[in-house]
DRENVO-924156 format. One record per residue (C-alpha): chain; z, y, x; residue in three letters. Coordinates in Angstrom, 1 decimal. Layout:
% residues N
- A, Z, Y, X, ALA
...
% end
This chain:
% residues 191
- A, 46.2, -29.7, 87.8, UNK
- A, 44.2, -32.3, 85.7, UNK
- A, 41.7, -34.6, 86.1, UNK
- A, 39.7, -32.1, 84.0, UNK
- A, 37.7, -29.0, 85.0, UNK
- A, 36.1, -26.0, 83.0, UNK
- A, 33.7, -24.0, 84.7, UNK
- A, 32.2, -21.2, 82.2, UNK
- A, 29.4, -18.9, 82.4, UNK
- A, 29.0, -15.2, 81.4, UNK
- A, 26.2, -14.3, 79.7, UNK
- A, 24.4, -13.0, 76.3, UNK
- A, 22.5, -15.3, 73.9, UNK
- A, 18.7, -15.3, 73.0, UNK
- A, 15.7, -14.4, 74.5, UNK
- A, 15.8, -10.9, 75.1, UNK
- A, 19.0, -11.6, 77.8, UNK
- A, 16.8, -14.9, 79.2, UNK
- A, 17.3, -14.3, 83.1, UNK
- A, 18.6, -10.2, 82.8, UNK
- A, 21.0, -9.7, 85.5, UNK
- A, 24.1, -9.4, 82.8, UNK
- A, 23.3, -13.8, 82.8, UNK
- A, 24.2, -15.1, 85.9, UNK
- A, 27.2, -16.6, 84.9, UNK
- A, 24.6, -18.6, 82.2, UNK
- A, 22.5, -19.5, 85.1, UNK
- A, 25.1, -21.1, 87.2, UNK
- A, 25.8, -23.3, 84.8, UNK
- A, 22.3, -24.2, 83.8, UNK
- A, 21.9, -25.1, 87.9, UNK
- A, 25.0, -26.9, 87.3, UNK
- A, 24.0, -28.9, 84.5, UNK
- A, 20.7, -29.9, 86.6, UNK
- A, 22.5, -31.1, 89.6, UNK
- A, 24.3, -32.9, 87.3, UNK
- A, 21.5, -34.5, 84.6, UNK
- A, 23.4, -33.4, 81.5, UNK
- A, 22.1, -30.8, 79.4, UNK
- A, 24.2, -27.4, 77.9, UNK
- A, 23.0, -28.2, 74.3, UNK
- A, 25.6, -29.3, 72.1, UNK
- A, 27.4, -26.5, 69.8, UNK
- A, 30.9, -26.3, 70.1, UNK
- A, 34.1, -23.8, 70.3, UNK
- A, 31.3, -21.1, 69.5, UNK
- A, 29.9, -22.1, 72.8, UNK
- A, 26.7, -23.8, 74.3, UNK
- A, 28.9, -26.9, 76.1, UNK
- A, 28.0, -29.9, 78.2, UNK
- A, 30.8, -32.9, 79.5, UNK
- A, 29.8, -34.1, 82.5, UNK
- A, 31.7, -35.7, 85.8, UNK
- A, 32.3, -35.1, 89.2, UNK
- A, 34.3, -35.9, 92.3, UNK
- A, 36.0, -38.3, 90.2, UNK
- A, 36.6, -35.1, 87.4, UNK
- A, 36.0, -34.4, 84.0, UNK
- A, 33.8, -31.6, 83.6, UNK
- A, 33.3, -28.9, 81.4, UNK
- A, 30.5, -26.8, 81.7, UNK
- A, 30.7, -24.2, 78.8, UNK
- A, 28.9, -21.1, 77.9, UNK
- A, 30.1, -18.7, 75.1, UNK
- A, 27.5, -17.5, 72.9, UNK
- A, 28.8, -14.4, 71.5, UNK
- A, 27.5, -11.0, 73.4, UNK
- A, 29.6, -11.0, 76.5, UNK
- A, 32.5, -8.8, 75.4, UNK
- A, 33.6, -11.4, 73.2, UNK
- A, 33.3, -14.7, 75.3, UNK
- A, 37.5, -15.2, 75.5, UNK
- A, 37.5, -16.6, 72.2, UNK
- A, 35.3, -19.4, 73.1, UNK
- A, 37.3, -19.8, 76.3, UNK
- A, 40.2, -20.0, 74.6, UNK
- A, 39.6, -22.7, 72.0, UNK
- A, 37.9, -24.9, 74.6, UNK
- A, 40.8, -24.5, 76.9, UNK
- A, 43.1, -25.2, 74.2, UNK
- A, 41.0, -28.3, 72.7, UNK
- A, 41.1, -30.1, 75.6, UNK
- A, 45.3, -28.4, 76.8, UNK
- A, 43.5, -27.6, 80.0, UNK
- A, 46.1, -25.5, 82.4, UNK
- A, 44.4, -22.1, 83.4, UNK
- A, 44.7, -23.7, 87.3, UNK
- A, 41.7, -26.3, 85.5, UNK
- A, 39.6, -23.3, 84.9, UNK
- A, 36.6, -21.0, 86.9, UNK
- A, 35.0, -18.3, 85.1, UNK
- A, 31.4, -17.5, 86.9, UNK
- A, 30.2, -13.7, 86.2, UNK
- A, 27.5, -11.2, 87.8, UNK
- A, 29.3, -8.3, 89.1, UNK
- A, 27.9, -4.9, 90.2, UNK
- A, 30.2, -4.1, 93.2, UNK
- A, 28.4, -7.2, 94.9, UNK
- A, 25.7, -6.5, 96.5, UNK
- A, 22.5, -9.0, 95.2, UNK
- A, 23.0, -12.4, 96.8, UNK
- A, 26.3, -12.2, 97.5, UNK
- A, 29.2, -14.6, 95.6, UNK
- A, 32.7, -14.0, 95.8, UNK
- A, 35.6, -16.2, 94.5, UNK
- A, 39.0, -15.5, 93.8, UNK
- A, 41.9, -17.4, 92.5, UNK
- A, 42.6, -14.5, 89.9, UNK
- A, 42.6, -10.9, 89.4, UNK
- A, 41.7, -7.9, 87.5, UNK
- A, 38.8, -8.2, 85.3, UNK
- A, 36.9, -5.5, 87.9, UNK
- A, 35.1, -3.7, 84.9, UNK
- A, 33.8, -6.3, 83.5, UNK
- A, 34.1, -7.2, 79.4, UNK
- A, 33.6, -10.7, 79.7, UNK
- A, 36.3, -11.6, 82.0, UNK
- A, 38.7, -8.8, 80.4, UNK
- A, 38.7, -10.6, 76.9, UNK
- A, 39.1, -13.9, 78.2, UNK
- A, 42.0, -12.3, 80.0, UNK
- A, 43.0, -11.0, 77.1, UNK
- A, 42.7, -14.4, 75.0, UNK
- A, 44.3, -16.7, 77.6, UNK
- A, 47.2, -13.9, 78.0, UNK
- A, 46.6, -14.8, 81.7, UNK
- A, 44.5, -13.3, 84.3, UNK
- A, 45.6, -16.1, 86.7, UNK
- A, 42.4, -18.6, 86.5, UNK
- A, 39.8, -18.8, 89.4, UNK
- A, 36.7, -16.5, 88.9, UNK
- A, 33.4, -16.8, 91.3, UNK
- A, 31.6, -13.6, 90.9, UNK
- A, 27.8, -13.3, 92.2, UNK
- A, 26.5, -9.7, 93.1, UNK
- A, 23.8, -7.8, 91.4, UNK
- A, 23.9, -4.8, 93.2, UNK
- A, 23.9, -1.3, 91.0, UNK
- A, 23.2, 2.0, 92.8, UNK
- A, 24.5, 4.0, 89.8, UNK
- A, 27.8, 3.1, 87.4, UNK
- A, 25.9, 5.7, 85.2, UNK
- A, 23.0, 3.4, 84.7, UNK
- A, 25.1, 0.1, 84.6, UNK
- A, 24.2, -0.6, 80.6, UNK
- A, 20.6, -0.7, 81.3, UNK
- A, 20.5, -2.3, 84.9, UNK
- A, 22.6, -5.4, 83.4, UNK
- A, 20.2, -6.0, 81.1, UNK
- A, 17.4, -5.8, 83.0, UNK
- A, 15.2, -8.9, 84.8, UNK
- A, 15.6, -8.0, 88.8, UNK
- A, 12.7, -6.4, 90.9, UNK
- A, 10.4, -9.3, 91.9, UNK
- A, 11.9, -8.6, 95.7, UNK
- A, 15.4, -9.2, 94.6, UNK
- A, 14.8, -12.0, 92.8, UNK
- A, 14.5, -14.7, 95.6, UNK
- A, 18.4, -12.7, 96.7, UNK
- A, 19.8, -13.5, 93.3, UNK
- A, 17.6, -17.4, 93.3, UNK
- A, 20.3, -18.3, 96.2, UNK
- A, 23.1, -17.1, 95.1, UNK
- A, 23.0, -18.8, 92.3, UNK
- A, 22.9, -22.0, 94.5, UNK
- A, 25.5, -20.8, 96.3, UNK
- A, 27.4, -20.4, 93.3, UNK
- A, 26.9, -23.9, 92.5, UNK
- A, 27.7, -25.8, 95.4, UNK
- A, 30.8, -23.4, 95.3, UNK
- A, 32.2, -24.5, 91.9, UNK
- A, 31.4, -27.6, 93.3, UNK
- A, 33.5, -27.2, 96.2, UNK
- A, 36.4, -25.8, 93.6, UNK
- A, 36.1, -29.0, 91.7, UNK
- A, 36.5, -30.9, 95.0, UNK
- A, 38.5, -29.0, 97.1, UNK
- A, 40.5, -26.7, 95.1, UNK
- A, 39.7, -22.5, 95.2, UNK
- A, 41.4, -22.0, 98.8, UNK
- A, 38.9, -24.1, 100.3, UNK
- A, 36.1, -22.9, 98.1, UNK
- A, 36.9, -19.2, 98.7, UNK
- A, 37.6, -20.0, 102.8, UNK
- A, 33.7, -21.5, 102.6, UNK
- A, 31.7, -19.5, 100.4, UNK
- A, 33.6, -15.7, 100.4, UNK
- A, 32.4, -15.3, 104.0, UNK
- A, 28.6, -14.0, 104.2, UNK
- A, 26.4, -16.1, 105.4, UNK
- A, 24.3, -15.5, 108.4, UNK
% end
């Protein structure tokens, strides 16, 4: 492990994805970035990108902007920019199999069904990096396309609101602590 961290986001570009469920991952990182002071503006690696520090670490914060099926590229060129191992990286996605509020992290896995994670698998040629999924909820795999790109019911909005904090002050913990820790703290559901 470095003393450099990327955390990236998941998400679509422009307007019409602005706060859809599908942008989570973009979300984190903007809450990120405001703990932080630093703003995700400058263009780079095909990405939306922001150095900051913490805990005494470089950080990345990073968001592809290419639709979501294509976000490994961007992951790949940053990681390989700055030779970051994939033990220096945490990919943050919404996920349907969650319910809404929930986060989960892992240290690494199967991409789940998700496109974004599967093609930065697929770029990296790894599937071993740390991943922090927050929960969207779906009732219906049928309806998936449309409920990811949809803004949430006003009642489940508040639900989605904290996990996005809780998302934070996980990566946070990651950065810190390392992903046992942060998975130990954060998988559990919270009273």
């Amino acid at each position: 492990m470095g003393d450099m961290r990327m955390v990236v986001g998941l998400g679509n570009p422009g307007d019409r994805y602005l706060d859809t469920r599908h942008n989570m991952g973009f979300m984190v990182i903007d809450s990120l970035a405001d703990a932080l002071k630093i703003e995700v503006g400058k263009r780079k690696f095909g990405a939306r990108f922001a150095l900051g520090e913490f805990a005494d670490k470089k950080l990345i914060l990073l968001k592809p902007w290419q639709f979501m099926n294509r976000s490994g590229q961007a992951v790949a060129t940053a990681a390989g920019f700055y030779r970051l191992d994939v033990g220096d990286l945490l990919v943050v996605s919404d996920d349907l199999d969650l319910e809404p509020g929930r986060i989960r992290l892992r240290a690494k896995g199967s991409a789940g069904g998700h496109n974004g994670l599967a093609d930065i698998a697929q770029k990296l040629g790894t599937n071993e990096f740390a991943r922090c999924r927050v929960g969207i909820g779906c009732s219906d795999r049928q309806e998936a396309v449309s409920y990811v790109l949809e803004r949430p019911k006003k009642g489940q909005k508040p639900l989605l609101d904290s996990a996005v904090e809780r998302a934070r002050d996980a990566v946070f913990c990651w950065i810190e602590c390392g992903i046992e820790t942060a998975m130990n703290e954060f998988n559990r559901v919270s009273e």
